[in-house]
C-alpha positions in Angstrom: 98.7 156.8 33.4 96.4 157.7 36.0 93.7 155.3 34.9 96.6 152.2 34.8 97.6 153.3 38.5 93.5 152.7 39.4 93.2 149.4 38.1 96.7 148.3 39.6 95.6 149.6 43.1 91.9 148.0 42.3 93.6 144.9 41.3 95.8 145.1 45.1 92.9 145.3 46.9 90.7 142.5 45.2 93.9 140.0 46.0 93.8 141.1 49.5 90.5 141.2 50.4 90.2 138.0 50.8 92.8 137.3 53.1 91.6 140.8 54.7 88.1 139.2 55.8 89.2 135.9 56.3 91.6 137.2 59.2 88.7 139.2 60.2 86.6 135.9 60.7 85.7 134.9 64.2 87.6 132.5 65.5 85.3 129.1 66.7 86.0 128.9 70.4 85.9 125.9 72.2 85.0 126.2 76.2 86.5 123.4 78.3 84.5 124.2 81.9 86.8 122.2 84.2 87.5 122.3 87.4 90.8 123.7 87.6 91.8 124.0 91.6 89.5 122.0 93.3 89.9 118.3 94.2 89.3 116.9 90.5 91.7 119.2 89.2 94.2 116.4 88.7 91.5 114.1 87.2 90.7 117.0 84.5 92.2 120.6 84.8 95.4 121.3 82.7 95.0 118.0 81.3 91.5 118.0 80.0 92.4 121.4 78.7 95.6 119.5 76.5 93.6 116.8 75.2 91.1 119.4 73.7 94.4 121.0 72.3 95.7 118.5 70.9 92.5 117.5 68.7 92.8 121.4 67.6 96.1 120.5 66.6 95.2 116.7 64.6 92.5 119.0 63.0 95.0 121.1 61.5 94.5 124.2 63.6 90.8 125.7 61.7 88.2 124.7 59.9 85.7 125.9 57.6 86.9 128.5 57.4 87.5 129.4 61.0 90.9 129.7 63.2 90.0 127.1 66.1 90.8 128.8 69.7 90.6 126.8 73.2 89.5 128.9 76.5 89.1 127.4 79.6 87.5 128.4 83.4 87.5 127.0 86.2 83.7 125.8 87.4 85.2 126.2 91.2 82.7 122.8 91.5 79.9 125.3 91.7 76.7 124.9 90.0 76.2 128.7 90.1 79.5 129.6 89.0 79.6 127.6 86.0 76.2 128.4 84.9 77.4 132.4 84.5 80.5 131.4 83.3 78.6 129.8 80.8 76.7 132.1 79.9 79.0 134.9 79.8 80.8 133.1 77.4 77.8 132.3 75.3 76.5 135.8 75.4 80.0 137.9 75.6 82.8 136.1 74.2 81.2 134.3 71.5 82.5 130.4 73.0 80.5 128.0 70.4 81.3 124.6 72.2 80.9 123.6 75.4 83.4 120.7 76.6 84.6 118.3 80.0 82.3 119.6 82.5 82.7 117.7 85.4 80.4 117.2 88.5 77.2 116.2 88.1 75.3 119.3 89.4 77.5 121.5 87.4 76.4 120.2 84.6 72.8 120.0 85.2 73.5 123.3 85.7 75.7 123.9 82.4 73.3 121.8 80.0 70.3 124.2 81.2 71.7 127.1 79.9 73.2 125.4 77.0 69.6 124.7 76.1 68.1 128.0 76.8 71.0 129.3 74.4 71.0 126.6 71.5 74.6 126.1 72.0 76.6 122.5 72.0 78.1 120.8 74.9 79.8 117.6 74.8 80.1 116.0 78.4 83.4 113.7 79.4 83.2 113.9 82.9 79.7 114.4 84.3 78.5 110.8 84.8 74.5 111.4 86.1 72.4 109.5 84.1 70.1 112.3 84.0 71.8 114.3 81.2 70.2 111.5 79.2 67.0 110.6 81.1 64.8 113.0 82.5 66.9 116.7 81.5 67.7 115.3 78.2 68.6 118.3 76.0 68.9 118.4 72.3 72.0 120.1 71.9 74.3 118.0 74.7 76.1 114.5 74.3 77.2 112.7 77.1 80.2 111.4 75.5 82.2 109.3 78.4 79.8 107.0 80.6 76.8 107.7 82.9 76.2 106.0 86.0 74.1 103.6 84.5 77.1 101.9 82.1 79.4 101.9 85.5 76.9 100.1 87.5 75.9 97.5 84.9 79.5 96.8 84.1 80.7 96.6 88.2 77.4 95.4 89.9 77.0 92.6 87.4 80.2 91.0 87.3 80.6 90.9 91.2 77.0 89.6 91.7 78.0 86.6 88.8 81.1 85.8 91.4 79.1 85.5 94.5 79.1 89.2 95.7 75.5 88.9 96.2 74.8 91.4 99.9 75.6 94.8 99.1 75.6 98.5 101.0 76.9 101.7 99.6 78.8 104.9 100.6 78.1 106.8 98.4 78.7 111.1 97.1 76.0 113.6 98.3 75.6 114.9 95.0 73.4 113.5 91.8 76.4 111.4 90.4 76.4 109.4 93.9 73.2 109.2 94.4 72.1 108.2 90.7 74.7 105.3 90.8 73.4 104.1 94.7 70.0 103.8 93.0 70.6 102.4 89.7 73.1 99.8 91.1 70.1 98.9 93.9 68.3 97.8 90.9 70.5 96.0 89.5 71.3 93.9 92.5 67.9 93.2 93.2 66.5 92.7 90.0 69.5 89.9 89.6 68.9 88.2 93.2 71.3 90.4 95.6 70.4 92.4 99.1 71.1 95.6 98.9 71.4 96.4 102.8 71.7 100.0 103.0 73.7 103.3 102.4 75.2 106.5 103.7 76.1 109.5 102.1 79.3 111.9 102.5 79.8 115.3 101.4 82.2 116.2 98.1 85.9 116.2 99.8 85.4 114.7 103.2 88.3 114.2 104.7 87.3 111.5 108.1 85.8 108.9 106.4 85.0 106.8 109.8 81.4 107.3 110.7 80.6 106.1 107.1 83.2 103.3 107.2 81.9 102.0 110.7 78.4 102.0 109.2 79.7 99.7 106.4 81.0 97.4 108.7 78.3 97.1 111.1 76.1 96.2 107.7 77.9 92.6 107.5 77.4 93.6 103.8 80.0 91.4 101.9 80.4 94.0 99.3 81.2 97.7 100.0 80.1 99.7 96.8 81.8 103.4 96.9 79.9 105.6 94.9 82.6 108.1 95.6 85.7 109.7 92.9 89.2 111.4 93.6 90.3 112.0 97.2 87.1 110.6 98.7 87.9 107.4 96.8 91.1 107.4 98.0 90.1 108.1 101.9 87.4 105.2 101.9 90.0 102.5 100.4 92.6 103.6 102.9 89.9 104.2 106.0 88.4 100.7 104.9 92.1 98.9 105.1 92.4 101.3 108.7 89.2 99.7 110.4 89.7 96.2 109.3 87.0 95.7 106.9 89.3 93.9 104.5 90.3 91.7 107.1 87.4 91.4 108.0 86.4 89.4 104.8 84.4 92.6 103.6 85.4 94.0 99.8 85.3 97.3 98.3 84.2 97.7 94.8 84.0 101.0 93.1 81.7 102.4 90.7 84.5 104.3 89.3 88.3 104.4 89.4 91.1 106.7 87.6 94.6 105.8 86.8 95.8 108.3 89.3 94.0 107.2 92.1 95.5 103.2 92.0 98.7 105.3 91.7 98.1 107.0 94.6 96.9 104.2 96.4 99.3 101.9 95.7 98.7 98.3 94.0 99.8 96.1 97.5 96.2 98.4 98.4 94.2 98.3 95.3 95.0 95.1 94.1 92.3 93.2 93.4 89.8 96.4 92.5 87.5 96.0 89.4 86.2 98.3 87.5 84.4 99.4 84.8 86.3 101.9 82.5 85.6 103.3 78.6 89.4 103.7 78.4 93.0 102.4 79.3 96.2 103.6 77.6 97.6 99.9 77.2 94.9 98.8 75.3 95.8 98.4 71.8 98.4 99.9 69.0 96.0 103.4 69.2 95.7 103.8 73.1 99.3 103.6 73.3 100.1 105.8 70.6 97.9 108.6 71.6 99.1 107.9 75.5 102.6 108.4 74.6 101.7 111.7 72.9 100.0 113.3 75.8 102.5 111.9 78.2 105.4 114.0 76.4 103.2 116.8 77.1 101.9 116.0 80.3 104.2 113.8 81.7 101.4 111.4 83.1 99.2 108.9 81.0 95.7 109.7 79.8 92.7 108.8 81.7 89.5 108.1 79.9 88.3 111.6 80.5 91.0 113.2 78.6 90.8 110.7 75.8 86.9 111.6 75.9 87.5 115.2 75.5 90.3 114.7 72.6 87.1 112.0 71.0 83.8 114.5 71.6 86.3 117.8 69.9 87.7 115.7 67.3 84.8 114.4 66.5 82.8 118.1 66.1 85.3 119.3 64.1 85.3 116.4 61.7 81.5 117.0 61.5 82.0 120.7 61.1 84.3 119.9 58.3 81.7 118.3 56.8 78.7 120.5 56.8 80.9 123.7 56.3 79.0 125.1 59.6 78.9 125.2 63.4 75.3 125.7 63.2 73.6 123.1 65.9 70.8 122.1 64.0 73.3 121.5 61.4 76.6 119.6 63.0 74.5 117.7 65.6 72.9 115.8 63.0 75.8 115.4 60.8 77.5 113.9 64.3 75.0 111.7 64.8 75.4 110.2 61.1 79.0 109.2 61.1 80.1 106.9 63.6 82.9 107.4 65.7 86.0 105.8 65.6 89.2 107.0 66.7 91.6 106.5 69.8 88.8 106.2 72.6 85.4 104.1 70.6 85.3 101.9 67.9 81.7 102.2 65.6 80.6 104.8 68.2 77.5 106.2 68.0 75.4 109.3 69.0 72.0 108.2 70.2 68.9 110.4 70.1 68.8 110.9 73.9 72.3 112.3 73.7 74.3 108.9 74.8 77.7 108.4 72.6 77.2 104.7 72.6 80.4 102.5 72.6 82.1 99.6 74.1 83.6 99.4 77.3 85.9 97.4 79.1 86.1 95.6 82.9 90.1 96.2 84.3 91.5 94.7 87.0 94.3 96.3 89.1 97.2 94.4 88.7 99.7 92.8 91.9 103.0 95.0 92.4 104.5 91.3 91.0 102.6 91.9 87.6 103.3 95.4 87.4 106.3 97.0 85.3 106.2 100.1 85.4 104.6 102.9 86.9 101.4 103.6 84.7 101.3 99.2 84.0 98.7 99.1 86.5 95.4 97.4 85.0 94.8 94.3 82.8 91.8 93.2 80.7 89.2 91.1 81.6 87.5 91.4 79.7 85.4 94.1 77.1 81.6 94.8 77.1 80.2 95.6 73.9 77.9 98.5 73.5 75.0 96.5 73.1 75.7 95.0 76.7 76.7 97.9 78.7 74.2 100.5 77.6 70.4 100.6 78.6 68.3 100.0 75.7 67.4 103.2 74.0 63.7 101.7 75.2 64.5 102.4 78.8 65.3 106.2 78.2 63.2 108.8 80.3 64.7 111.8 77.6 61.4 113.5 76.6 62.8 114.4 73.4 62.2 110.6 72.4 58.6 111.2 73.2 58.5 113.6 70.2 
């Protein structure tokens, strides 16, 4: 009797066990380092945070093995404070993924320690080109746009309709100036004057010393190397001091959904820009913009159809190698391409670029408008092979190996 009750009780525990150490597994954490209450927070935030969610959710909630968890911190837009956070949640709290991260110097700041730790970060919102040039690192993908696609998308299509004298205001932080000097190039190398530049700080609320510089340039282009509420106080300071009366016109190196809302379109009108995203776009934009908009209860810019893209996308390579290991799942990344809701045949280059197509947008006239979020129209898309640099042009050193 006493030898039955053994092997019953043996026979209990081997049917548990399992279960017992697969609850005791580790859950894979993914970090999305936002800002969270600073003047992008409306741009990213809460709603960078959802889109990683819902690719959790699409990827049925774990895999390999592993319960999927999403943390989030707020960077504070601090280079400083993000690189601890980082770190602490490397070293402490066992975060395997590194997501969003916006603000250039942030980043900078974020793919450093990433690389000091061997640990994975996939970048939506950082734009410097130098994530993939000269501080390349082998475990980071900048999965978005960089400041090179903007200004070959924007610069080139207003120099082709005559926009050929140029000067900048541009951010006083690497993603400005990275885009003043890349779009320089490009407008002289295609025949343009590139007449100057001055540079505000992040969240400058008088725009006038900057905007009176513009005008005294007789530039017939005003590029704004500026995002969020700094975007928004140029286009409004510009209209203010008659520039746009003036026959002067404002072209941005890079526009969100919410700031044309903001705006207004009898202001923005007119605006072209490059984007990797719009929700109207096709059957898939629109079905994964209606989703996040239940949630949300605003559309989807291209950063959080980025984030749900660069999550989705490591957990469909994680699925396949059985791993989270980096020297593992980057590789596998690499090897499949990526198509889903934000890129068609996307691709993960060697010096950490997620090559795709984008697209140049329009904002559309309060007459062509139907609704609230109907604010942008095609005109027209740039394939990958047209927007991005040649993989010849890269300054990553890990090419050199």
């Amino acid at each position: 009797m006493y030898g039955r009750r053994m092997l019953a009780v043996g026979a209990l525990l081997g049917a548990l066990l399992p279960g017992l150490g697969a609850a005791q597994e580790k859950p894979l954490k993914i970090g999305v380092l936002t800002d969270m209450s600073g003047p992008f927070a409306t741009l990213v935030g809460e709603n960078s945070v959802e889109a990683a969610r819902m690719a959790v959710e699409d990827a049925g909630g774990s895999v390999a093995g592993r319960k999927i968890e999403v943390v989030f911190g707020d960077t504070l837009n601090k280079a400083d404070v993000a690189a601890n956070l980082a770190r602490r949640w490397f070293n402490v709290e066992g975060v395997d993924v590194l997501v969003d991260v916006p603000v250039s110097s942030v980043a900078l700041a974020v793919q450093a320690v990433a690389k000091e730790k061997k640990k994975v970060v996939l970048f939506s919102s950082a734009l410097t080109d130098r994530l993939s040039n000269e501080d390349c690192a082998p475990y980071s993908v900048q999965w978005m746009l960089d400041t090179n696609v903007l200004a070959r998308g924007t610069v080139r299509s207003i120099l082709e309709g005559g926009g050929d004298s140029w000067f900048f205001i541009s951010a006083d932080y690497a993603f400005g100036h990275s885009m003043e000097r890349i779009s320089q190039e490009l407008i002289t190398s295609y025949g343009g004057k590139f007449l100057g530049s001055v540079k505000n700080p992040l969240n400058t609320p008088d725009m006038s010393s900057f905007l009176l510089q513009a005008q005294a340039s007789k530039a017939k282009i005003i590029g704004v190397a500026n995002v969020g509420a700094d975007f928004r106080n140029i286009v409004i300071g510009a209209a203010d001091f008659g520039l746009l009366a003036g026959g002067q016109k404002l072209a941005s190196m890079i526009v969100y959904d919410a700031d044309i809302i903001a705006l207004g379109l009898d202001k923005a009108r007119g605006l072209l820009m490059t984007t990797a995203y719009y929700w109207d776009l096709d059957d898939k934009t629109r079905s994964f913009a209606e989703r996040f908009f239940k949630r949300r209860n605003v559309m989807p810019n291209m950063i959080q159809a980025s984030v749900y893209s660069s999550v989705a996308h490591y957990l469909k390579a994680a699925k396949e190698t059985g791993t989270f290991e980096p020297e593992k799942i980057l590789p596998q990344m690499r090897a499949m391409p990526v198509n889903d809701i934000f890129a068609t045949n996307g691709k993960l280059r060697p010096d950490g670029l997620m090559e795709h197509d984008t697209y140049l947008l329009e904002v559309k006239t309060p007459a062509e408008s139907k609704s609230k979020w109907d604010i942008l129209k095609l005109v027209r898309r740039i394939p990958a092979e047209v927007g991005y640099p040649p993989l010849s042009a890269s300054k990553c050193p890990t090419l050199a190996k």
